[in-house]
N, C-alpha and C positions, 0 to 999 in steps of 0.2 A: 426430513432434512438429511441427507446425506452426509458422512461423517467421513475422513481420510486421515489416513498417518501422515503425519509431521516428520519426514524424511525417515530417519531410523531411531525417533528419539523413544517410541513408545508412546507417545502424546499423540490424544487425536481431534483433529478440528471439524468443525460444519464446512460445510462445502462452501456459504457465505460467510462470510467474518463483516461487524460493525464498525466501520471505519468512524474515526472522530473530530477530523480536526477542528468542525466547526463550532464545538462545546465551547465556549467561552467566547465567541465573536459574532457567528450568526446565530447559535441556539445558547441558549439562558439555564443555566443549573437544572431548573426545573423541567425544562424540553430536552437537556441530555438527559434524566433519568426518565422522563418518560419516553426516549428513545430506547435505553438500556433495558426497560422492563418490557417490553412491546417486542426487541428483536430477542430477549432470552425467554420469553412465553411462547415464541413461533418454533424454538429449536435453535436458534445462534448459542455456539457455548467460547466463541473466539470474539475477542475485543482488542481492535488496534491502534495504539496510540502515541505517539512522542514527547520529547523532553521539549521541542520546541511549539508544540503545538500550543493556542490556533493557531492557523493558516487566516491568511499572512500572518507572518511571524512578525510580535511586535515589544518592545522590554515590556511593554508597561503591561501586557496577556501574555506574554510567556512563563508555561507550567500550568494555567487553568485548565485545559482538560485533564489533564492530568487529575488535578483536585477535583473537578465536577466529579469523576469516575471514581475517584477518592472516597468521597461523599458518599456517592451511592454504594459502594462496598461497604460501607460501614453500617447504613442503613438497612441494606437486603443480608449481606449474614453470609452470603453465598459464594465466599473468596474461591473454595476450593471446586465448584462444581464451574468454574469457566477454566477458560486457558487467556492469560491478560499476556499480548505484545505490548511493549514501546520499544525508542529507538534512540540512541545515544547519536546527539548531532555530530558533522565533520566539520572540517575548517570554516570561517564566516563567521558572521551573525555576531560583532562586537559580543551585544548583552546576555551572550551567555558565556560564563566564566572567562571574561574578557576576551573571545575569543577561542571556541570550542577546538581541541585535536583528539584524534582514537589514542593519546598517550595512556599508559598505567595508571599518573594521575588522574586525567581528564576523565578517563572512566569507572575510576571508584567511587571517582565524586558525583560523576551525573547519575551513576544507580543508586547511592545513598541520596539523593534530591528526589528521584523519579519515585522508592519506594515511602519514600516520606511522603510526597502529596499522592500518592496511591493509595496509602494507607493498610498496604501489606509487607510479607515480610517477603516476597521472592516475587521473580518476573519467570512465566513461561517460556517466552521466546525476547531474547535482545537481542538487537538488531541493529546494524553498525546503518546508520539514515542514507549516508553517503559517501566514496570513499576520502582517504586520507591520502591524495597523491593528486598528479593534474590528470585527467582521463575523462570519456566521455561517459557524462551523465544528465540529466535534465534536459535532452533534446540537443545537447552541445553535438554538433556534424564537424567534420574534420580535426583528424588525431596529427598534433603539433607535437613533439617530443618537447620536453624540459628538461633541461638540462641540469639546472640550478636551482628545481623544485626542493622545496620544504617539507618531505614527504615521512611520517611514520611508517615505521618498516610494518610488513603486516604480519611479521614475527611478534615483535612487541605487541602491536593490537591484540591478537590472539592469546599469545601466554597472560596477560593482563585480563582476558576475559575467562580464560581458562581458571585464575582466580576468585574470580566472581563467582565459576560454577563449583569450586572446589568450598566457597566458602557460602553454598545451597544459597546465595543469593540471586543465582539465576539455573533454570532446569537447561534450555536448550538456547541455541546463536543463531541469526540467522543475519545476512546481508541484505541491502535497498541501493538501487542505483547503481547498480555494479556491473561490470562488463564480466563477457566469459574469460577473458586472462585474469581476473578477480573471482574470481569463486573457484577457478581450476587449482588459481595458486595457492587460495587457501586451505583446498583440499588436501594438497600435494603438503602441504605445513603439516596439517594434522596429521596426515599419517604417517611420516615421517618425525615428526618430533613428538609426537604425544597430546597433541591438543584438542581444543573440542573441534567437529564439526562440526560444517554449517549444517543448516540442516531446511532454510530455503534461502529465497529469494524475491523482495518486493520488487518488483520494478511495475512501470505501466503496461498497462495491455488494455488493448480496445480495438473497435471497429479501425479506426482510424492512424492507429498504430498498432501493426502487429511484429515490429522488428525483434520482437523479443524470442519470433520462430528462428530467427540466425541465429544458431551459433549456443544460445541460452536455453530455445525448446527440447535440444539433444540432450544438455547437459544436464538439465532439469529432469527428464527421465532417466537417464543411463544412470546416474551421481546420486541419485533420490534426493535432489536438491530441490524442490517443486517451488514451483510462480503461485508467490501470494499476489493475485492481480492489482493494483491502483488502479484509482481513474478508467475504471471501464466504459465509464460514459462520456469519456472526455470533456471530464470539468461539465456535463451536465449537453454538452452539442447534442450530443444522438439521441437526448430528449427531443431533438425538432423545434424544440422551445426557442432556440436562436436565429433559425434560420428568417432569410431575409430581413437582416439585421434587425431584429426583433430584440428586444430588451428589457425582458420582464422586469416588475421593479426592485424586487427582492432577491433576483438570479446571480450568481457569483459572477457572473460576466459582466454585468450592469455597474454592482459594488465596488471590484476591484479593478485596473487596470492591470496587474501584472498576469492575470490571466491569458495571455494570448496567446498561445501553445497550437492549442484548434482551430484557430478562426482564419486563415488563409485562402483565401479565394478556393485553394484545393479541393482545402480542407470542406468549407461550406457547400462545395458541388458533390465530392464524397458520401456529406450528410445526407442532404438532398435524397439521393438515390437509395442510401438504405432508410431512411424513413418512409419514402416510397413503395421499398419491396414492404417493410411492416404493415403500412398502409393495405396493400395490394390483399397482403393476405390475410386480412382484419384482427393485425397482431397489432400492441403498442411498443412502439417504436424503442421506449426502455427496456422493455422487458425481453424482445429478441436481442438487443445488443449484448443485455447480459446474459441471455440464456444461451448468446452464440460463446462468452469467453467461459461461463459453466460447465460448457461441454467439451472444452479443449484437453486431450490426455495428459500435460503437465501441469495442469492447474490442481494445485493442493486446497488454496482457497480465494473466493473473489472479495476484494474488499468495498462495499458500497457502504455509502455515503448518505444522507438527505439532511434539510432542513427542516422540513417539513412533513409531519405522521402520516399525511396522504403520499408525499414522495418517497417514504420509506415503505408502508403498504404495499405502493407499485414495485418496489424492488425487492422485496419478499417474495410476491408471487413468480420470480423469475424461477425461485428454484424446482416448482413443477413443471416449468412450460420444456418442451421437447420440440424442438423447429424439426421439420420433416425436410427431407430430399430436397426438395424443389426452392426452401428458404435459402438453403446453405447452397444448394448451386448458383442460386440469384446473388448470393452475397460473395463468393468467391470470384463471380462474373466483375461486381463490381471492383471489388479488390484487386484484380485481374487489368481493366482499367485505370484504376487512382491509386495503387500500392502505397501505402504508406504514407499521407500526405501531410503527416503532424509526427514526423518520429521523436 
């Protein structure tokens, strides 16, 4: 397993990180630790999670992964040999503190909630989910100015978290969903007024959306701000599992309807072709999609996902596979044709 620094914080992560949101919705207490014990026995020492999690977010499961993760920390012994992310939500989502913002308040309170069903005393990396202003994030395409917006300055956000690390309840900050005028600005904060740096950034990256190379892949390297990637597999497409409106019965695409991010006509003729090149070269179709964002130079770490110990299996083995020449020119080909077809 491959290991990288965490921007400039001294912390260092696996090259994959175990993303969670499905501990409390599609996987059961039991099948999140036996997730957690399976990807830290392979070498995973980074675990990623939020205050709103599971996915879909719902009151009546909002904060169970947290607690399933909670649980098995308490169980294993082994707080100090991971590095644990979560992520303090933005505006939205009534049932959480009637309305979550990045205020001073709002985020004392969600890390003393978060550390409580965590059931430690400090967070590795917090992470702002999304921002606290109108801007483009979750696939939202064209920037509307607001005029009238209800916006937390990201002064406050910051000094407010800069508390947090002053009072060892968090080591390092990182941003999720954030555009490059949001990680530049908060830079330009930090070092100018004293505060923490960020020190990465979640957003998505995948076969089928790689716009995070505008503008964030520069920033990501020059800034040492690096892409903890989401959704590598877009919501599970570039498994192949979807295509020709295929609808496994236990697939997040099947279960949920607000999943529709990937599935665009494009988007399914996109898949199509790199499944195809996997195929061609008797690769599995997962494992080059994640072996292609593994090997991208900004990438600090990829975050996957499964439901199941055989789909987590498949996504372990990503981290030895090395796609040659001829993968990545066939993929670049395609990309070259469908650029971006789920941004």
């Amino acid at each position: 397993m491959q290991i990288r620094p965490l921007g400039d914080t001294g912390i260092e992560v696996s090259r994959l990180c175990l993303g969670t949101m499905t501990f409390g919705e599609q996987n059961s207490e039991s099948e999140a630790h036996e997730q957690l014990d399976r990807a830290v026995a392979f070498g995973i020492n980074f675990i990623d999670t939020a205050e709103m999690y599971p996915v879909p977010p719902m009151a009546e499961t909002q904060g169970r992964t947290e607690q399933y993760i909670g649980t098995w920390l308490k169980a294993r012994g082994s707080r100090d040999d991971l590095i644990l992310a979560t992520k303090a939500a933005g505006p939205g989502m009534s049932h959480i503190r009637g309305g979550p913002r990045l205020t001073r308040d709002h985020l004392q309170r969600a890390i003393d909630t978060s550390l409580k069903r965590l059931q430690t005393d400090y967070i590795d990396l917090y992470q702002l989910h999304w921002p606290d202003r109108s801007t483009n994030f979750f696939g939202k395409l064209g920037y509307v100015p607001d005029d009238n917006e209800d916006a937390t300055p990201l002064e406050e956000t910051l000094s407010a978290l800069k508390e947090l690390v002053d009072a060892g309840k968090v080591r390092a900050i990182g941003l999720s969903n954030e555009t490059p005028w949001g990680v530049m600005r908060s830079l330009h904060l930090a070092e100018t007024l004293g505060l923490p740096r960020v020190a990465s950034i979640q957003n998505p990256y995948n076969l089928l959306n790689r716009s995070f190379e505008v503008g964030l892949a520069e920033i990501a390297h020059r800034e040492r701000v690096g892409l903890l990637a989401y959704s590598p597999l877009a919501f599970g497409m570039l498994s192949g599992k979807y295509l020709d409106g295929a609808r496994p019965p236990k697939g997040r695409l099947t279960l949920y309807e607000r999943f529709k991010r990937y599935t665009s006509d494009l988007a399914d003729e996109a898949t199509r072709a790199y499944v195809g090149i996997a195929r061609e070269h008797g690769l599995d179709p997962s494992q080059m999609a994640l072996a292609y964002v593994n090997s991208r130079p900004f990438l600090t770490s990829n975050i996957i996902g499964a439901t199941t110990m055989a789909q987590l299996e498949t996504n372990l083995a990503s981290e030895s596979l090395k796609l040659d020449q001829e993968v990545l020119d066939a993929i670049e080909a395609v990309h070259q044709r469908i650029p971006n077809p789920s941004p």
